[in-house]
gemmi code that builds the backbone of each chain (N, CA, C; Angstrom):
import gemmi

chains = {
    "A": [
        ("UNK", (80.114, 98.028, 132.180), (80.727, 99.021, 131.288), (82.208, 98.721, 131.098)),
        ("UNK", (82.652, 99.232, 130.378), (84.036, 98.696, 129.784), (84.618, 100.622, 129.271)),
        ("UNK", (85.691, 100.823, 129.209), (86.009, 102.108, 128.732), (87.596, 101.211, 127.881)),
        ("UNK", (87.183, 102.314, 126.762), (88.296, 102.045, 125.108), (89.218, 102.927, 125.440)),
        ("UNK", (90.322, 102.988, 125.263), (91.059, 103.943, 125.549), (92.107, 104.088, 124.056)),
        ("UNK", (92.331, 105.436, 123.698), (92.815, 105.894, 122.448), (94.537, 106.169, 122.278)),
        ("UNK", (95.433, 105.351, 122.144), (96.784, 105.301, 122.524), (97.375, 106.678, 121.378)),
        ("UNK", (98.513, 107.345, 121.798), (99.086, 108.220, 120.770), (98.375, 109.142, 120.194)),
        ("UNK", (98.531, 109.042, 118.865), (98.384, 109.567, 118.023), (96.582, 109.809, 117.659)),
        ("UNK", (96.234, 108.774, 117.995), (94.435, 108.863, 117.397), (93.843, 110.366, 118.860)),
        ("UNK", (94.714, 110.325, 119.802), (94.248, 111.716, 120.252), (92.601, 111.832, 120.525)),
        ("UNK", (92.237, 110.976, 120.882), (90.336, 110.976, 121.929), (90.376, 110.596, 123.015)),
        ("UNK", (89.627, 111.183, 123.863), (89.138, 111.014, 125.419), (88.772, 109.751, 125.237)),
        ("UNK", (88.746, 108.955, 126.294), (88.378, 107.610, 126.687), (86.629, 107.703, 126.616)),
        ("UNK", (86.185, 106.413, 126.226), (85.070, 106.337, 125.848), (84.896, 105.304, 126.930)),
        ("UNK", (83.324, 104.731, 127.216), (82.935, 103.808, 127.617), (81.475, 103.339, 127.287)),
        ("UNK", (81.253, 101.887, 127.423), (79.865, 101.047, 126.557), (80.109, 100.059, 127.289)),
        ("UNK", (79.177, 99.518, 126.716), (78.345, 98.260, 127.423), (78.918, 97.345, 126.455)),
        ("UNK", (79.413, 96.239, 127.104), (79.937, 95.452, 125.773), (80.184, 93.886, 126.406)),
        ("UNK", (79.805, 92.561, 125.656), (80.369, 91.475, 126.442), (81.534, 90.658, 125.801)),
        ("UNK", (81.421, 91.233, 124.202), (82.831, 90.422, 123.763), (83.684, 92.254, 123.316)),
        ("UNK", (84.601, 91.454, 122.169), (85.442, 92.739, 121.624), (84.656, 92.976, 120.433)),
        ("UNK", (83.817, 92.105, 119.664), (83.050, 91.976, 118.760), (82.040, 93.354, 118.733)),
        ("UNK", (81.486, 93.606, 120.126), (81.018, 94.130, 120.026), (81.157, 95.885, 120.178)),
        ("UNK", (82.994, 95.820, 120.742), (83.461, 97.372, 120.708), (83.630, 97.516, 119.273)),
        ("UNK", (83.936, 96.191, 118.500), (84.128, 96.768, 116.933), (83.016, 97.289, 116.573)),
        ("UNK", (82.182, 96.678, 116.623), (80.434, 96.933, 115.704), (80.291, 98.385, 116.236)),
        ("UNK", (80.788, 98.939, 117.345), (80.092, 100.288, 118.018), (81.278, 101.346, 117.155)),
        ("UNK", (82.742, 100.832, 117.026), (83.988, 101.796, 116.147), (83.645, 101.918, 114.594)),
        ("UNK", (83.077, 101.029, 114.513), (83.247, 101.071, 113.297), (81.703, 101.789, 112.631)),
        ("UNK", (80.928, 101.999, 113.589), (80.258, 103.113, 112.926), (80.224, 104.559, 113.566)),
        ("UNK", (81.939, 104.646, 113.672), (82.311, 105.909, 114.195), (83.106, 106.732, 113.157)),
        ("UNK", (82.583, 107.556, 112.168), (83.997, 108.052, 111.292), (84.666, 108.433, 111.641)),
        ("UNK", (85.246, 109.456, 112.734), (86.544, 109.517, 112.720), (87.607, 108.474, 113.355)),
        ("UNK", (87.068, 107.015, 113.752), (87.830, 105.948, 113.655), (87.978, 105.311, 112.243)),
        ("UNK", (87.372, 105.712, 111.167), (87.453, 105.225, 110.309), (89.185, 105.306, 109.589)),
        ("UNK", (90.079, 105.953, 109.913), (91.277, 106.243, 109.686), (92.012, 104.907, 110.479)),
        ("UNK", (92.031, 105.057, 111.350), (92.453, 104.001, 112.433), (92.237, 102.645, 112.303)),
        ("UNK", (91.003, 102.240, 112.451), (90.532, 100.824, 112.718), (91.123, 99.561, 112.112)),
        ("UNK", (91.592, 100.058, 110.497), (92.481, 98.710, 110.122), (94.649, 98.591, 110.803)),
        ("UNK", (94.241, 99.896, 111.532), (95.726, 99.145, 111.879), (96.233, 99.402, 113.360)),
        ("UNK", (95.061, 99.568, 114.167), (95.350, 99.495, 115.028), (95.505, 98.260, 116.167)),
        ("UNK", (96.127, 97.737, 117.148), (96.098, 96.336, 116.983), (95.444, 96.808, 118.797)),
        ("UNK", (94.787, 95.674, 119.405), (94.426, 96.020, 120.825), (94.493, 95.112, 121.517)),
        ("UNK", (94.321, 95.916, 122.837), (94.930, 95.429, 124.222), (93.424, 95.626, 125.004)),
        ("UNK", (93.699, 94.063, 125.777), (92.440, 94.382, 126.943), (93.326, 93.952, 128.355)),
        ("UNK", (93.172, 94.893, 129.162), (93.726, 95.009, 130.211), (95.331, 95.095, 130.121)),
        ("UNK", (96.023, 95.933, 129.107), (97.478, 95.638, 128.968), (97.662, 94.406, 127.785)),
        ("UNK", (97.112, 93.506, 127.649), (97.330, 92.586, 126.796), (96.880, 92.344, 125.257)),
        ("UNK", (97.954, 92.217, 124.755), (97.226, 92.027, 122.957), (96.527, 90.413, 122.975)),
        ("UNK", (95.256, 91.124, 122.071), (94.210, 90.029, 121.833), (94.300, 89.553, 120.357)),
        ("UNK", (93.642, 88.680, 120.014), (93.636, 88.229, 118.771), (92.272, 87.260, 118.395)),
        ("UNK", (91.373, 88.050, 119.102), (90.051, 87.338, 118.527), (89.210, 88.448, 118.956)),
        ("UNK", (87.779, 88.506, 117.860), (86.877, 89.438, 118.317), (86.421, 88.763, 119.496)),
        ("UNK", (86.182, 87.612, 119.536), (85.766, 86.759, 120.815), (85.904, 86.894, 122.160)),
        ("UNK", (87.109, 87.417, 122.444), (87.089, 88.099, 123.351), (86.034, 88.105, 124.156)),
        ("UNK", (86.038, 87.568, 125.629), (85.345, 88.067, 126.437), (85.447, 89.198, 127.391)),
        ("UNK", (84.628, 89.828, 127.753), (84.883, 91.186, 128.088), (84.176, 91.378, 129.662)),
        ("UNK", (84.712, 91.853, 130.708), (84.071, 92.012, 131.863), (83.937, 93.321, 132.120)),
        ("UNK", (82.820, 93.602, 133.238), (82.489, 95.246, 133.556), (83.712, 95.869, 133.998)),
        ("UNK", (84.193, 96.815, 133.835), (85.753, 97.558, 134.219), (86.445, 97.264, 133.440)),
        ("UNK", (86.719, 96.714, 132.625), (87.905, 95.747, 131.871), (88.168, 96.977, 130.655)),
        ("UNK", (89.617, 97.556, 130.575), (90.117, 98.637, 129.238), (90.516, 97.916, 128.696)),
        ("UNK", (90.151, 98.263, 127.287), (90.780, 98.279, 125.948), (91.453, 99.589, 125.227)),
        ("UNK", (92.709, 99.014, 124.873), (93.473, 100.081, 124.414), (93.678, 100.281, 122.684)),
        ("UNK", (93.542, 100.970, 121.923), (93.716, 100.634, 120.466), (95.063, 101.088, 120.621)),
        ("UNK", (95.915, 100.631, 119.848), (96.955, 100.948, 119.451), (97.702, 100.997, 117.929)),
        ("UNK", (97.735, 101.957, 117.832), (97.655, 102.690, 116.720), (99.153, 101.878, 115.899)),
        ("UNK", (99.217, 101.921, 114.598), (101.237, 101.891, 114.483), (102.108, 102.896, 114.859)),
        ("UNK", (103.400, 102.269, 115.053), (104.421, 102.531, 116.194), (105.690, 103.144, 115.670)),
        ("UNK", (106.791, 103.591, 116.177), (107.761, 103.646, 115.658), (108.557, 104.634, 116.411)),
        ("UNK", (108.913, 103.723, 117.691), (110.159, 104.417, 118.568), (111.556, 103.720, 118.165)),
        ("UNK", (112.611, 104.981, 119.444), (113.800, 104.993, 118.531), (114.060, 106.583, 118.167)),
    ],
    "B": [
        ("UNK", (116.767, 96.549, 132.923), (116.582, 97.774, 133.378), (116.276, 98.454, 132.142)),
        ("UNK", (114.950, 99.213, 132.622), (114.167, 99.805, 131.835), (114.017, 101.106, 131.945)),
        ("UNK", (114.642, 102.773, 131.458), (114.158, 103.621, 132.089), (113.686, 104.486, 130.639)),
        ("UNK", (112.703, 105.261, 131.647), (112.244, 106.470, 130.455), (112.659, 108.215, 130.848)),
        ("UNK", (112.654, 108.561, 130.321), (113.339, 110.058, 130.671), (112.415, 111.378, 130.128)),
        ("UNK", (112.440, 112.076, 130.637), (111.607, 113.216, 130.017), (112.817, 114.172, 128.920)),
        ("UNK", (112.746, 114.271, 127.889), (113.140, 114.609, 126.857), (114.424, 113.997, 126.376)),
        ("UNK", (116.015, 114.693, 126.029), (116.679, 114.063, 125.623), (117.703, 112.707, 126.764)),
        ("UNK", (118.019, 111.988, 126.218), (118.821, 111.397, 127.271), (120.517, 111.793, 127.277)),
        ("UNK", (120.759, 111.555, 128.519), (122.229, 112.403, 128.847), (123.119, 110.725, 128.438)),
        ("UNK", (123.383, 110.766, 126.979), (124.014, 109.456, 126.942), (124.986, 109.069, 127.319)),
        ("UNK", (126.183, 110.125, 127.895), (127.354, 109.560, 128.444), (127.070, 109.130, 129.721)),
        ("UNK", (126.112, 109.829, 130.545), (125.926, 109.371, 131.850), (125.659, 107.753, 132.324)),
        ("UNK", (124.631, 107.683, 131.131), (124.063, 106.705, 131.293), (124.672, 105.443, 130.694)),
        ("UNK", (125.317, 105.465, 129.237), (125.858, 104.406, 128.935), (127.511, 104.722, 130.143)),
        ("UNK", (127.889, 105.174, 130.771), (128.873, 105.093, 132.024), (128.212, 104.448, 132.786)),
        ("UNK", (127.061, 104.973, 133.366), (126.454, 104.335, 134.934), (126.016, 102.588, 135.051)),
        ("UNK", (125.724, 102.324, 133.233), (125.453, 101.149, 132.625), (126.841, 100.408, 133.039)),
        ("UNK", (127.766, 100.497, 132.326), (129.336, 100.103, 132.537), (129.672, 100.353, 134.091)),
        ("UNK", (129.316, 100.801, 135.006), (129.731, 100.734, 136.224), (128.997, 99.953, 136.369)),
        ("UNK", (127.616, 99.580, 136.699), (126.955, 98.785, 137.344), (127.116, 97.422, 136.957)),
        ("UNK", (127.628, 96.851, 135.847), (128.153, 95.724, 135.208), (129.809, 95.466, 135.331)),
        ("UNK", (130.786, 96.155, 135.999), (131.605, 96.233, 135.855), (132.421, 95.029, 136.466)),
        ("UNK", (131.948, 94.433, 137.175), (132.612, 93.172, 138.013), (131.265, 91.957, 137.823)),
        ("UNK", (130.505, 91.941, 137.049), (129.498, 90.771, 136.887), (130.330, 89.846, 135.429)),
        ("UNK", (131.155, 89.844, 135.299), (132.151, 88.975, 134.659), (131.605, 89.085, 133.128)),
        ("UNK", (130.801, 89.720, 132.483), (130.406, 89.792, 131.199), (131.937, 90.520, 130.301)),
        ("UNK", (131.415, 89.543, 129.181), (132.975, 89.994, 128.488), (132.603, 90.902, 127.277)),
        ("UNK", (131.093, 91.048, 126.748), (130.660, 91.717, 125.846), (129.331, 93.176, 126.572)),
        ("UNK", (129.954, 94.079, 126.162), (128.931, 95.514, 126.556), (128.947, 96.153, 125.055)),
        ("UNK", (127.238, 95.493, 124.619), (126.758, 96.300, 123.265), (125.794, 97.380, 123.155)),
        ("UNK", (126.352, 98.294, 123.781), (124.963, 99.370, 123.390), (124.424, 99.738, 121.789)),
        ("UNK", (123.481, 100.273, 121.744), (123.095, 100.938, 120.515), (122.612, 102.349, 120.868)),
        ("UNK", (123.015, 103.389, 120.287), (122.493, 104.968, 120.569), (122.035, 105.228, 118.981)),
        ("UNK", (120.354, 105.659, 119.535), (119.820, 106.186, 118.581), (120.121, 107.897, 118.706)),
        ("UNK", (119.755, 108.786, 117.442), (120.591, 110.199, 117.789), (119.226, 110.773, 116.166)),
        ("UNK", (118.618, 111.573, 116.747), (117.610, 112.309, 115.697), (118.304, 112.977, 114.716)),
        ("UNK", (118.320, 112.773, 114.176), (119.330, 113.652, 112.613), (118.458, 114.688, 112.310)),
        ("UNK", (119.047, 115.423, 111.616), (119.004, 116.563, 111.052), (118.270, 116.051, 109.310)),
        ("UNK", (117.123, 116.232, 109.136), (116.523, 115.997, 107.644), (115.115, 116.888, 107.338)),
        ("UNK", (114.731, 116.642, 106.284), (113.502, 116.746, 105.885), (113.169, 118.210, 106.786)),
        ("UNK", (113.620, 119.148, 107.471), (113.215, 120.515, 107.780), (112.989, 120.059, 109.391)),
        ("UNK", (113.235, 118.870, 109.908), (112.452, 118.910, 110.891), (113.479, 119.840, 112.407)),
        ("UNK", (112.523, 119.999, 113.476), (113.300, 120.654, 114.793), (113.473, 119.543, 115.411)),
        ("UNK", (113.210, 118.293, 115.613), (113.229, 117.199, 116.550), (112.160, 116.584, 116.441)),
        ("UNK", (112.132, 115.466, 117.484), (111.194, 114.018, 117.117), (110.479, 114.834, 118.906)),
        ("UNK", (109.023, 114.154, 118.565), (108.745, 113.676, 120.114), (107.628, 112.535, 120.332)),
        ("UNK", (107.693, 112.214, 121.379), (107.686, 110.431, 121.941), (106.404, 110.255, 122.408)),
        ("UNK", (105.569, 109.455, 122.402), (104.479, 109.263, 123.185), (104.697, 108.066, 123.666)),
        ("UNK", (104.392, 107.129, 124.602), (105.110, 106.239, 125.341), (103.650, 105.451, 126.103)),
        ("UNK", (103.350, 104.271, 126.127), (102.303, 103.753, 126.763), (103.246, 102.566, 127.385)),
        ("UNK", (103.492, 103.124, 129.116), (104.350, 102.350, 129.612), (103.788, 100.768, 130.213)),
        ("UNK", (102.446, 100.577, 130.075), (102.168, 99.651, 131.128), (102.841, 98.288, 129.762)),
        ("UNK", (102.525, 98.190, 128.900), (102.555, 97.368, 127.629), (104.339, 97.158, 127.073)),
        ("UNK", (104.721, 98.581, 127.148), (105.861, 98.548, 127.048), (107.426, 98.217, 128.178)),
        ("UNK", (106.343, 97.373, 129.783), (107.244, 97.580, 130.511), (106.636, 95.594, 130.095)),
        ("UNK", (105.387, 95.285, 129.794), (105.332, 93.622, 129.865), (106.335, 93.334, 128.482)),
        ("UNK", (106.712, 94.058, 127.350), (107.428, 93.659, 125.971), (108.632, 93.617, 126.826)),
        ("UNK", (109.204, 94.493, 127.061), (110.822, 94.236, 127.851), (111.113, 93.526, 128.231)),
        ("UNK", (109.888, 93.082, 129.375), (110.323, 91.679, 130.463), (109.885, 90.261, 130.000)),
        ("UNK", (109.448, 90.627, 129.011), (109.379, 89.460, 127.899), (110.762, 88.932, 127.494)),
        ("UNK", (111.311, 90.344, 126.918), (112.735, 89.890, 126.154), (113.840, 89.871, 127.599)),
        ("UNK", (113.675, 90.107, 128.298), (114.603, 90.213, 129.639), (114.272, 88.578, 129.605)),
        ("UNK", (113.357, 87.730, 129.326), (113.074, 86.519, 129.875), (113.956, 85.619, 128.820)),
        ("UNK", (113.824, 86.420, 127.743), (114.256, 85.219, 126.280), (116.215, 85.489, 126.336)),
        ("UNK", (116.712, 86.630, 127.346), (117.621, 86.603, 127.133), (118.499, 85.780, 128.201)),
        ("UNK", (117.417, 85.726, 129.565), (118.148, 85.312, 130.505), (119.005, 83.542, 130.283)),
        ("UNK", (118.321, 82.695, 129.532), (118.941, 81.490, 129.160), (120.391, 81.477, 128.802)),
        ("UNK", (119.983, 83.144, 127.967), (121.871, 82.710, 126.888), (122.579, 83.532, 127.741)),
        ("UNK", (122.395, 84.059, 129.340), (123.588, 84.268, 129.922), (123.143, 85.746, 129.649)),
        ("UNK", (122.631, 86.812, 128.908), (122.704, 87.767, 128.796), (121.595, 88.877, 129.308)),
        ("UNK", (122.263, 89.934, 129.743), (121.011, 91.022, 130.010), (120.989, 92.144, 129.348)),
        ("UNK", (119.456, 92.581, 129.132), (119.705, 94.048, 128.708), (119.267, 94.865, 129.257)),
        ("UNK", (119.903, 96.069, 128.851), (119.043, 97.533, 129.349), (118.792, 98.653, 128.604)),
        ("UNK", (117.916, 99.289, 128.802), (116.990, 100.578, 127.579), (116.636, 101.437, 128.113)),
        ("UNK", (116.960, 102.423, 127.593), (116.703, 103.853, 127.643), (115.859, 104.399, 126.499)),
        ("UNK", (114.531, 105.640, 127.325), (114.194, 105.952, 125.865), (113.378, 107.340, 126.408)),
        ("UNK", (113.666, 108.595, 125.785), (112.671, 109.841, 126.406), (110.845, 109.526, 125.816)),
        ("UNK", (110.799, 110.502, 126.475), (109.172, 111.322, 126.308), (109.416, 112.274, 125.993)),
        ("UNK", (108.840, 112.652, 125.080), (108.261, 114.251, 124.797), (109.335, 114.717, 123.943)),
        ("UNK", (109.514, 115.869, 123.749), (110.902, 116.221, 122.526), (112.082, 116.163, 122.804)),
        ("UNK", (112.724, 115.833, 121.755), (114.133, 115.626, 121.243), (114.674, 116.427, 120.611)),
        ("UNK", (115.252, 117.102, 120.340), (115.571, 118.106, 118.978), (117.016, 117.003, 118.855)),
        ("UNK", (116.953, 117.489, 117.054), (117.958, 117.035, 116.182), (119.221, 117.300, 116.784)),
        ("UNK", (119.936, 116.212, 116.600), (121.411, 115.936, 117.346), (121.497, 115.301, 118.941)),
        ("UNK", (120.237, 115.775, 119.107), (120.643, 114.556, 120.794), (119.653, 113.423, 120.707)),
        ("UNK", (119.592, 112.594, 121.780), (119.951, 111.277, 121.254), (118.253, 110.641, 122.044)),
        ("UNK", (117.642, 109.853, 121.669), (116.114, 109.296, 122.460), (116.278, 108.251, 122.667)),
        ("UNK", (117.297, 107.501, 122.146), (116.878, 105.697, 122.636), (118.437, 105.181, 122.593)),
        ("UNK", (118.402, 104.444, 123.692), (119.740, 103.720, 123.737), (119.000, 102.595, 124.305)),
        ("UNK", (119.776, 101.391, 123.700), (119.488, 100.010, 124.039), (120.795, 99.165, 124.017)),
        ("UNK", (120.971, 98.150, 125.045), (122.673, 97.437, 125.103), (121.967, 96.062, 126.018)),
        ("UNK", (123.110, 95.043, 125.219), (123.232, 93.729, 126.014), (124.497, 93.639, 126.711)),
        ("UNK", (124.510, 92.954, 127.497), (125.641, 92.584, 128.365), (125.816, 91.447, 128.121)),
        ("UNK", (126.949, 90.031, 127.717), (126.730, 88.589, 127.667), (128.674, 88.616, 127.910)),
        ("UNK", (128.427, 86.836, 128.436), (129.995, 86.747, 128.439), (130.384, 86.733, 127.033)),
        ("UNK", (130.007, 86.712, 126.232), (130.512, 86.446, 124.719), (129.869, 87.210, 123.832)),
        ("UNK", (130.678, 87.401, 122.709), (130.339, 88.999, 121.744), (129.182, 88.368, 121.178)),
        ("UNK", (129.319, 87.033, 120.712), (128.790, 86.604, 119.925), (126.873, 86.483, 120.214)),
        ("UNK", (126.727, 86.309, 121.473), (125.089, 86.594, 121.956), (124.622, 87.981, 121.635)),
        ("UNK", (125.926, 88.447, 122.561), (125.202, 90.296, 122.730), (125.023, 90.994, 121.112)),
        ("UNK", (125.871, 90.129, 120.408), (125.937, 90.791, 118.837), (124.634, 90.599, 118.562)),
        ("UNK", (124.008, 89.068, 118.124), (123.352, 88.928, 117.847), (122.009, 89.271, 118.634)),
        ("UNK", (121.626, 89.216, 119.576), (120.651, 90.207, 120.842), (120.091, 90.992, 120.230)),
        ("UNK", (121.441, 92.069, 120.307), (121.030, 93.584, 120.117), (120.240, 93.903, 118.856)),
        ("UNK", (120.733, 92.995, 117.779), (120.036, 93.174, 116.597), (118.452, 92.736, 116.757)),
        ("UNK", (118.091, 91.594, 117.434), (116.939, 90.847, 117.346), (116.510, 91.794, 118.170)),
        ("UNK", (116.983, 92.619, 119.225), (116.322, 93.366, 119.873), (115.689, 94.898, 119.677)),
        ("UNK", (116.505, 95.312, 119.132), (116.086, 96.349, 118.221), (115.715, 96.608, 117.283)),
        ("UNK", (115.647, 95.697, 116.430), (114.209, 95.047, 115.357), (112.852, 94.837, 116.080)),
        ("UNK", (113.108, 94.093, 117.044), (111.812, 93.858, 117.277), (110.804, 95.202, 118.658)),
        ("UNK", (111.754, 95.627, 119.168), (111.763, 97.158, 119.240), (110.755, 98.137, 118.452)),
        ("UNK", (111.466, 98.270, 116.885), (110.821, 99.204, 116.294), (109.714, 98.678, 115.272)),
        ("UNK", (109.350, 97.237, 115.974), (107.926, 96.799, 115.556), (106.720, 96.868, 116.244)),
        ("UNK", (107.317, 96.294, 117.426), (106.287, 95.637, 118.030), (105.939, 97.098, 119.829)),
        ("UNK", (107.409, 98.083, 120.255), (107.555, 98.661, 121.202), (105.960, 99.962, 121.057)),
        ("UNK", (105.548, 100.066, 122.469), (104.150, 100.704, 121.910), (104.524, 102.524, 122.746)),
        ("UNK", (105.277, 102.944, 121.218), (106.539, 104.111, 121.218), (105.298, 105.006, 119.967)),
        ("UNK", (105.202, 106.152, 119.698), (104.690, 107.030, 118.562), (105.327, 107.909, 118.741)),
        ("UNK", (105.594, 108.083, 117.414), (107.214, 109.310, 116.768), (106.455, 110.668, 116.441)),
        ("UNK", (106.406, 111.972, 116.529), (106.309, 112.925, 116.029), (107.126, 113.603, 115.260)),
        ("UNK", (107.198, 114.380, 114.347), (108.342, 115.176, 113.751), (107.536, 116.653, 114.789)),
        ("UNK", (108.714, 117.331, 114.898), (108.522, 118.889, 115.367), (109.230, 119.657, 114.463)),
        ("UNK", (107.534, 120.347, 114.022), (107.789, 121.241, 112.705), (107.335, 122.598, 112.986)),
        ("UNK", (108.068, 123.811, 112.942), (107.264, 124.740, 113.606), (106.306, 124.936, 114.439)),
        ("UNK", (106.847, 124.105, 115.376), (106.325, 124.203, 116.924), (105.074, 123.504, 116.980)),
        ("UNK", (104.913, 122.566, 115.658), (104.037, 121.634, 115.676), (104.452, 120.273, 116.101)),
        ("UNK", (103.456, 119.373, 116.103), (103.988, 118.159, 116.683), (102.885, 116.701, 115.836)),
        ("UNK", (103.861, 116.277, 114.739), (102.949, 115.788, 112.981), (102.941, 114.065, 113.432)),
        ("UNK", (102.094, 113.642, 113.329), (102.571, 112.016, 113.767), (103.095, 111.304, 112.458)),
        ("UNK", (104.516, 110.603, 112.848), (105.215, 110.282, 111.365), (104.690, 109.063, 111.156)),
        ("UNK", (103.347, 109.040, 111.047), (102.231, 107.833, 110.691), (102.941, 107.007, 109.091)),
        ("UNK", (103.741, 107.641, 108.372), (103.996, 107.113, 107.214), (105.935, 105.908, 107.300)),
        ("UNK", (106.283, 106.857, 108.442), (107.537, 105.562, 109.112), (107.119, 104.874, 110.182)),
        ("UNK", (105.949, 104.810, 110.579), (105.353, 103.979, 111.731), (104.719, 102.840, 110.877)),
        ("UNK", (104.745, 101.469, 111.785), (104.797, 100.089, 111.830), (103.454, 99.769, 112.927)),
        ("UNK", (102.317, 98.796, 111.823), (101.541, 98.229, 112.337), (101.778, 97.321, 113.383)),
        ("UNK", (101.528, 97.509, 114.170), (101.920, 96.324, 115.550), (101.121, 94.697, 114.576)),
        ("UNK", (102.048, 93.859, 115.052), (101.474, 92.205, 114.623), (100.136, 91.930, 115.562)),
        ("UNK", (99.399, 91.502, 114.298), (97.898, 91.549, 114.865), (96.889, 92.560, 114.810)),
        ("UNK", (97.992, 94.007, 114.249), (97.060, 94.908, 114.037), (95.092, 94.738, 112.916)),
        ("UNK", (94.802, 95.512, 113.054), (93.229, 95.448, 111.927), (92.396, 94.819, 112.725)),
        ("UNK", (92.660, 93.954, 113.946), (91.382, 93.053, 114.711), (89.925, 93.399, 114.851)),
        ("UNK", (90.163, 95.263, 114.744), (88.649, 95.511, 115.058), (88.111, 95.693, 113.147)),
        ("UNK", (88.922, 95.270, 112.314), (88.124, 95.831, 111.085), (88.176, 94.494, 110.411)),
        ("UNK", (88.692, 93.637, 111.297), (87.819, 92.074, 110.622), (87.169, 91.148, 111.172)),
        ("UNK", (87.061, 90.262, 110.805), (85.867, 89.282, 111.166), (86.506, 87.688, 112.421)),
        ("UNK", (87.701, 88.393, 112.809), (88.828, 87.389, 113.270), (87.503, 87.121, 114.866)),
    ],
}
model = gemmi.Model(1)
for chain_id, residues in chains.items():
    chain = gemmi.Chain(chain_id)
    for i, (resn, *xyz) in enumerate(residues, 1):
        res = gemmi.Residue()
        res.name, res.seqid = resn, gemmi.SeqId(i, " ")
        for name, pos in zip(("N", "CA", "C"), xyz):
            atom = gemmi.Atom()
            atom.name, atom.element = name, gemmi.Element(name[0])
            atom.pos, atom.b_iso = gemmi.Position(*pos), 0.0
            res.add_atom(atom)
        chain.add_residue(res)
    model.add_chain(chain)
structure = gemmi.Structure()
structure.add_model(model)
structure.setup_entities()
């Protein structure tokens, strides 16, 4: 299991799924509407770190954070 | 040095305690920047949401890119509300020469209000609105809505 975690503003309890890449937390968000607001600009983190491939491999325990756009200051 | 504060920050304290603690490390340039919530658009103040684990690896990122040219920095920034006129973010380099810390501070506080994983509220009648329309896609954002 893996748990998503919802940074700021998108305001949801932490979720968790079964998942082995990031590919496959998308396929599960994206047939979520009220991520449908979110999903094109949020950028994410697995374990603290920004990723840049759905490829992503994913281990049991391992968070993902969406992160929404920003603007501190 | 990285700190966060629960609501406004006490900026004289701190840009002082900054200047003491640097005061004999031979730096010839001290550039702070003080951010300060203005008064506009109806609002009562800003407030902060803050995801520190991400925002303490971005710092020590730039703590790394500065250490070559001789220079350090340090940042200040609250949580939670601000009301208009006091102040949420201060950021400053220290370098022997104006000419780093000048240029620093700018690259640093640009890249700050891009990439720092900070969310702004306006406080509007005791509401709290996310200013989703002056907020900045982090680089790399959309990953889960394409085919990358």
């Amino acid at each position: 299991m893996v748990t998503i975690e919802f940074l700021g503003p998108i305001g949801r309890p932490n979720l968790t799924m079964e998942a082995s890449t990031l590919r496959d937390v998308a396929e599960a968000l994206k047939q979520d509407d009220e991520m449908a607001q979110w999903i094109d600009s949020c950028a994410v983190a697995v374990n603290d770190t920004l990723v840049a491939s759905l490829d992503t491999l994913l281990s049991d325990g391992d968070k993902i954070s969406l992160l929404p756009p920003v603007c501190g200051g | 040095m990285l700190e966060l504060h629960d609501g406004a920050l006490n900026v004289p304290e701190i840009l002082t305690r900054w200047y003491a603690d640097e005061s004999t490390s031979n730096y010839g340039a001290y550039i702070p920047f003080v951010g300060t919530v203005r008064d506009e658009d109806g609002i009562e103040g800003l407030s902060f949401d803050v995801y520190e684990p991400i925002l303490n690896s971005w710092f020590n990122a730039w703590v790394a890119k500065a250490e070559p040219l001789g220079a350090i920095l340090k940042m200040a920034h609250s949580r939670g509300d601000v009301l208009v006129h006091e102040s949420s973010y201060i950021a400053a380099v220290f370098s022997p020469k104006r000419r780093v810390a000048l240029e620093t501070i700018e690259q640093f506080v640009e890249d700050f209000k891009a990439s720092a994983p900070i969310w702004k509220y306006d406080l509007r009648a005791g509401k709290r609105l996310y200013a989703r329309e002056r907020s900045m896609a982090i680089a790399g954002a959309g990953l889960l809505g394409s085919d990358q």
